[in-house]
C-alpha positions as CSV (number, residue, x, y, z in Angstrom):
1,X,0.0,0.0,0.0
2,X,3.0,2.5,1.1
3,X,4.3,1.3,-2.5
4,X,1.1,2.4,-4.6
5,X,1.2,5.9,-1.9
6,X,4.7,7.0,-3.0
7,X,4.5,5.9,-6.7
8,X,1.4,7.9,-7.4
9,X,2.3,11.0,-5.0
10,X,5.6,10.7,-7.0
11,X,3.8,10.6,-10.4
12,X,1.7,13.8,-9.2
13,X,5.0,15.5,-8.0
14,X,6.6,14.9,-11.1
15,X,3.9,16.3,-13.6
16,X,4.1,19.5,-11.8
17,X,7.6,19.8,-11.7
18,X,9.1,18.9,-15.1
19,X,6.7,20.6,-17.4
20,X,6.8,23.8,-14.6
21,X,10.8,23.5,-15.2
22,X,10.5,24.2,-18.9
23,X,8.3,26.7,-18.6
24,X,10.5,28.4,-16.1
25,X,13.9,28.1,-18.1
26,X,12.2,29.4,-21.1
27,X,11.1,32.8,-19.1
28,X,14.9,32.8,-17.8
29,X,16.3,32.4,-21.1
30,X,14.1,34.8,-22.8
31,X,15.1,37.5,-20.1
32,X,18.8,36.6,-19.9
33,X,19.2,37.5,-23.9
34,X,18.6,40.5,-22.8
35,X,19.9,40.9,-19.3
36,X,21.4,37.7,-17.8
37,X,21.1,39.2,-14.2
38,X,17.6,40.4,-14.6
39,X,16.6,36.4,-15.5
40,X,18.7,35.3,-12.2
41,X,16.5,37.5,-10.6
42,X,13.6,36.5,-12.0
43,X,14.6,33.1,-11.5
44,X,15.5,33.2,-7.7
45,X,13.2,35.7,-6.5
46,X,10.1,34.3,-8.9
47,X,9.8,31.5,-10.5
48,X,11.6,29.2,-8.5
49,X,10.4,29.4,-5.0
50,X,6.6,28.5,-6.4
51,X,7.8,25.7,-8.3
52,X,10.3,24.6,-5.3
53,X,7.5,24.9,-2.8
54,X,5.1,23.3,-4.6
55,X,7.3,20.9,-5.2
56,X,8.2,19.8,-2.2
57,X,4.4,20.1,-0.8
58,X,3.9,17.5,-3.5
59,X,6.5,15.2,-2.5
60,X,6.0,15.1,1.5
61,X,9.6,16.6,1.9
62,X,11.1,18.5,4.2
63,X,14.7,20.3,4.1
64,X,16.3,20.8,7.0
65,X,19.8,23.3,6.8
66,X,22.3,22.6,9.6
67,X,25.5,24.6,10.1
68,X,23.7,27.7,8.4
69,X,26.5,30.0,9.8
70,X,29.2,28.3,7.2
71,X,27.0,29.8,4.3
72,X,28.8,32.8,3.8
73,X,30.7,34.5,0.7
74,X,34.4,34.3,0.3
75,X,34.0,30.6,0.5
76,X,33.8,27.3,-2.3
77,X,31.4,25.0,-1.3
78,X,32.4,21.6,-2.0
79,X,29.1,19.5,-2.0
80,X,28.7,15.6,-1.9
81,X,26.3,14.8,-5.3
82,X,23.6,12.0,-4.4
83,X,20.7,13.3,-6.7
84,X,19.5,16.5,-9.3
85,X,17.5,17.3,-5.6
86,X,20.8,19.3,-4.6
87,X,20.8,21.2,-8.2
88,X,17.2,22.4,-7.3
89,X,17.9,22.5,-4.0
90,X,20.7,25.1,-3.5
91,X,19.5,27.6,-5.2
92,X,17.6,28.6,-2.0
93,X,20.1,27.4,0.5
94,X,23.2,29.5,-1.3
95,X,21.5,32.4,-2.7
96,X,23.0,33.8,-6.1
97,X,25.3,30.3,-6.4
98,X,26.3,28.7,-9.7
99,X,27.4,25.5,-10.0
100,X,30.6,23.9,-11.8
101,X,29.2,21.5,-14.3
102,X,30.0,19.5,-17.3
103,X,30.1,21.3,-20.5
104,X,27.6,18.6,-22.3
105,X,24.6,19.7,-19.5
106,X,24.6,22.9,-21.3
107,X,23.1,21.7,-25.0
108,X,19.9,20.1,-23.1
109,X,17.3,22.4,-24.6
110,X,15.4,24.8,-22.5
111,X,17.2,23.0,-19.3
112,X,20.6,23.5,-20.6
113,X,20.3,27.0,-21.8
114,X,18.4,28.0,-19.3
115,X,21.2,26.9,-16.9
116,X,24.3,28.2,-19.4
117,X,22.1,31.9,-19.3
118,X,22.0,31.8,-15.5
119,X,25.8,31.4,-15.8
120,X,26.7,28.2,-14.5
121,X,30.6,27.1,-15.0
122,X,30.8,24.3,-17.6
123,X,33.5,22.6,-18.0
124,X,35.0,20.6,-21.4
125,X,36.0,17.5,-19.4
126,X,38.3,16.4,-22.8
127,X,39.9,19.4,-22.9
128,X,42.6,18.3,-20.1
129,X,44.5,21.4,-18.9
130,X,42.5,23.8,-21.0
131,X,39.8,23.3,-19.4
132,X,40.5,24.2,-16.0
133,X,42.0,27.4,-17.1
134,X,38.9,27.9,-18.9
135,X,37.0,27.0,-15.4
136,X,39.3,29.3,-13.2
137,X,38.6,31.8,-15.5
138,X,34.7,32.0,-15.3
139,X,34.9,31.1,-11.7
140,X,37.1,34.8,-11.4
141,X,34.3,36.1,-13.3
142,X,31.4,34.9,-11.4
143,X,33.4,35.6,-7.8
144,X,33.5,39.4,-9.1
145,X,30.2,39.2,-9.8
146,X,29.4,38.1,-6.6
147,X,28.0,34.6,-7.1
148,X,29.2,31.7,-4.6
149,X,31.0,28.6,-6.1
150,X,29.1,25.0,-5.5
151,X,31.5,22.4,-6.7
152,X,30.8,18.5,-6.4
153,X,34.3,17.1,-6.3
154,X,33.5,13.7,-7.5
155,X,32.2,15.0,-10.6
156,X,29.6,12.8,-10.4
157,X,26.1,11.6,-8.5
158,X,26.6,8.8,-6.2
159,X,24.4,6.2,-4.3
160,X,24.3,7.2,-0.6
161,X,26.9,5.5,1.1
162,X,29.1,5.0,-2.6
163,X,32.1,7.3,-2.7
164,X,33.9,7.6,-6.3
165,X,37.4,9.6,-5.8
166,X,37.3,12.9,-5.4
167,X,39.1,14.8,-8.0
168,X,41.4,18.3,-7.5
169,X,39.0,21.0,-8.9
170,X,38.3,21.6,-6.1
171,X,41.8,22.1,-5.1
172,X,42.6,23.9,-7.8
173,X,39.8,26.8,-7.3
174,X,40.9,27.1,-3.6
175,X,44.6,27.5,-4.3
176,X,43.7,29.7,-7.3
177,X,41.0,31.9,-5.6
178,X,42.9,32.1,-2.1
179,X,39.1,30.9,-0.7
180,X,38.6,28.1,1.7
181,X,36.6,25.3,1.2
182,X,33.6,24.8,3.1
183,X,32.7,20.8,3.0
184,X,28.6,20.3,2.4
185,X,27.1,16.6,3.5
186,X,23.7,15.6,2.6
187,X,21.2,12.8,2.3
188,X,19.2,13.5,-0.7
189,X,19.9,9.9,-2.7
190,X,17.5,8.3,0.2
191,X,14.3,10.5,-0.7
192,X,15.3,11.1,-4.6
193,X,17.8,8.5,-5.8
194,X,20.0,9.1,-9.1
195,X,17.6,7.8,-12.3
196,X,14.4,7.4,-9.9
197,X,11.0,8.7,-10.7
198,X,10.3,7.9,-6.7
199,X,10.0,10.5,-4.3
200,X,10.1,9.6,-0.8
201,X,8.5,11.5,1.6
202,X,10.6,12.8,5.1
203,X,13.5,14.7,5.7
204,X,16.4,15.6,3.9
205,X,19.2,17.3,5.5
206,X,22.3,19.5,4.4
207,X,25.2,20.2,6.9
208,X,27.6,22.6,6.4
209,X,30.6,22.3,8.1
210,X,33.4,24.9,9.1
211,X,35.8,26.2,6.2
212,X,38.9,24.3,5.7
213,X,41.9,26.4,4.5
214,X,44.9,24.6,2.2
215,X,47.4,25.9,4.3
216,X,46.1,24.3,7.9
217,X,47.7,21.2,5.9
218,X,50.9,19.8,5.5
219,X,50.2,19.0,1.8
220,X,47.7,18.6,-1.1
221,X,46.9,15.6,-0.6
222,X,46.4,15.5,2.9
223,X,44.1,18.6,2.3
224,X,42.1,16.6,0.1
225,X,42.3,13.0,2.6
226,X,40.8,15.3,4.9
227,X,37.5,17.1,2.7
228,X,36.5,13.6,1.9
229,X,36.4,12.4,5.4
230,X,34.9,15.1,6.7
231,X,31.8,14.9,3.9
232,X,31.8,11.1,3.6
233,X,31.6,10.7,7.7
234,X,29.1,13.0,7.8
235,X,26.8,11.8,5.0
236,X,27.2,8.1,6.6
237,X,26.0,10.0,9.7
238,X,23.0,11.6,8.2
239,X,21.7,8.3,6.9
């Protein structure tokens, strides 16, 4: 019976969202070819707290923020990646963030220009070193302009509880940028797993935890030992 419950609040969920997406991305990129800030605003202040809201009134789920006083400029936010949930999600929790994402996202119609428009940092993974001069670059841009960096150092979304290396961009934008790195743990693959049309009602939770500066440790490597302890520990924690 729970079964039949989720699958058809799920079903209801998702014929709201999606089609309410497109609609929204295609007001954002008709404002941004004109003004790219004026369709953030419009975007952030408008049209996507209804859609969010309803959203998660549809779903039966909750977000609950911990470690609030982490969210702060000046700072890169290096997030664990269990679901799309955290793409939708932050844009509430970090206000005026962009995300660094994989160049390919960008050609999804209306999704992908919509998100290319709000000035997300896409990245040519084939590009080798080219491309992360190409994403410090943008990342410069977007820190002038006063947007906060999300970066999900795996690269990719993971099962709660999987871990897949985490790469150096992350590194790299913190040595580069002279910011520290704020580590972000979450649960969101337990209510909205990677490639699921499920939504499962209850709670999900995001804890930030304090900054973490390069030069507290002895090396690069140990820097980077220590972000994915701190995020994998905590996520295990949060399941």
């Amino acid at each position: 019976m729970y079964k039949i419950y989720v699958f058809l609040r799920s079903l209801i969920a998702n014929l709201w969202f999606y089609p309410a997406q497109a609609v929204g991305f295609s007001v954002v990129i008709l404002v941004g070819i004109f003004s790219r800030r004026a369709g953030v605003a419009v975007w952030d202040k408008f049209l996507h707290p209804i859609i969010w809201k309803v959203m998660l009134f549809l779903c039966g789920i909750r977000i609950e923020v911990k470690g609030k006083e982490f969210i702060k400029p000046g700072c890169i936010f290096a997030s664990k990646h269990e679901s799309a949930f955290e793409t939708y999600a932050y844009t509430a929790i970090i206000p005026n963030s962009v995300f660094v994402l994989k160049k390919e996202l960008t050609y999804i119609p209306l999704f992908g220009w919509g998100q290319a428009l709000y000035g997300m940092i896409a990245v040519d993974r084939g590009a080798g070193g080219k491309a992360m001069r190409s994403m410090l670059r943008e990342a410069k841009k977007r820190v002038a302009e006063g947007r906060k960096i999300i970066i999900f150092p795996e690269g990719t979304r993971c099962k709660h509880g999987q871990v897949k290396g985490y790469k150096s961009g992350v590194l790299f934008l913190a040595e580069e940028l002279g910011m520290p790195v704020v580590p972000v743990a979450l649960n969101t693959g337990l209510h909205w797993a990677k490639s699921s049309f499920l939504r499962y009602p209850g709670t999900i939770t995001f804890e930030f935890m304090p900054p973490m500066r390069i030069e507290e440790f002895s090396g690069k490597k140990e820097f980077m030992a220590e972000l994915e302890k701190r995020i994998e520990t905590k996520c295990a924690e949060l399941g």
